[in-house]
C-alpha positions, 0 to 999 in steps of 0.5 A: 126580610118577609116575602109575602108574595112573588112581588116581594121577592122579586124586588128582593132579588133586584135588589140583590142583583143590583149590589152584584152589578155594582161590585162588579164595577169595582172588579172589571177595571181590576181583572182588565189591568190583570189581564195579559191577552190584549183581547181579555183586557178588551173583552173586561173593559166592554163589559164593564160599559156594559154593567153600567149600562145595565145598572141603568136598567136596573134605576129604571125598573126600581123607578118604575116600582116606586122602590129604591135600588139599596138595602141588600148584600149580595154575598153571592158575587161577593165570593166569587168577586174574592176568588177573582181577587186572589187569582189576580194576586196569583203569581205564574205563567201569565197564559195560566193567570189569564185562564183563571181570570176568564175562569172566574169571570165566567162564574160572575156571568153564570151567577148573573145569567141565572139571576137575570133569567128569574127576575125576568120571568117574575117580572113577565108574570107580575105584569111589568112588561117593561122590566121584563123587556130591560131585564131580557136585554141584560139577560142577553149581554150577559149570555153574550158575554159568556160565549165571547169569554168561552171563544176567546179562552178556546181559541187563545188563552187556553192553548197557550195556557196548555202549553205554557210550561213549554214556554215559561214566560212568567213576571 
């Protein structure tokens, strides 16, 4: 890979996100049938339309640069998507299995929301206005995400987790 300027890395970093968000589509279905609370299994499945969404974005801002969306790995999301598999393989109280999955799609959205955060300010500073106007559109659903996953542990998941080995309820 040579980045000669901020256009090059720019459409590498695309590139790079644009593998991450098809991982992703791989994962979600996975961590939804993991998941225990009928709100996290929902809040998986929304998100999962919703990366569809935004690989949709992403065709479109490849479209837009006359470049095609393949030819990068992202091993960042590749690791964080292997950490979500091993807690979906973890064995334990189903409370404490469902924290851990939030826990761990809550890093995907934290890779993602510092991902989307700088390809949307290259693309405001590289003139593409319209990448720049999807781009902050996937920033926000994102952002959202990430606060809708941090309500749902606070106000159900993580009190029933702490008080799980008062209840055992394991498979």
């Amino acid at each position: 890979m040579k980045l000669q300027n901020l256009k090059d890395l720019y459409v590498d970093a695309l590139k790079d996100i644009y593998n991450a968000e098809n991982q992703l589509t791989k994962a979600l279905p996975k961590l939804a049938k993991a998941a225990n609370a009928p709100e996290l299994k929902q809040a998986f499945e929304t998100h999962l339309e919703q990366t569809r969404h935004q690989i949709e974005r992403l065709d479109e801002i490849f479209d837009q640069l006359g470049t095609g969306a393949k030819g990068k790995r992202c091993r960042g999301m590749e690791g964080i998507v292997e950490e979500g598999a091993e807690m979906i393989e973890a064995d334990g109280e189903l409370s404490v299995i469902d924290a851990g999955l939030i826990a761990a799609a809550q890093k995907a959205e934290h890779y993602e929301i510092a991902n989307y955060g700088c390809v949307r300010t290259w693309a405001e500073m590289l003139g593409e206005s319209r990448a720049a106007k999807l781009l902050k559109e996937t920033l926000d659903e994102e952002s959202e995400t990430d606060e809708k996953l941090t309500q749902l542990a606070e106000r159900i998941v993580n009190p029933e987790a702490v008080h799980a080995a008062d209840n055992p309820r394991s498979m």
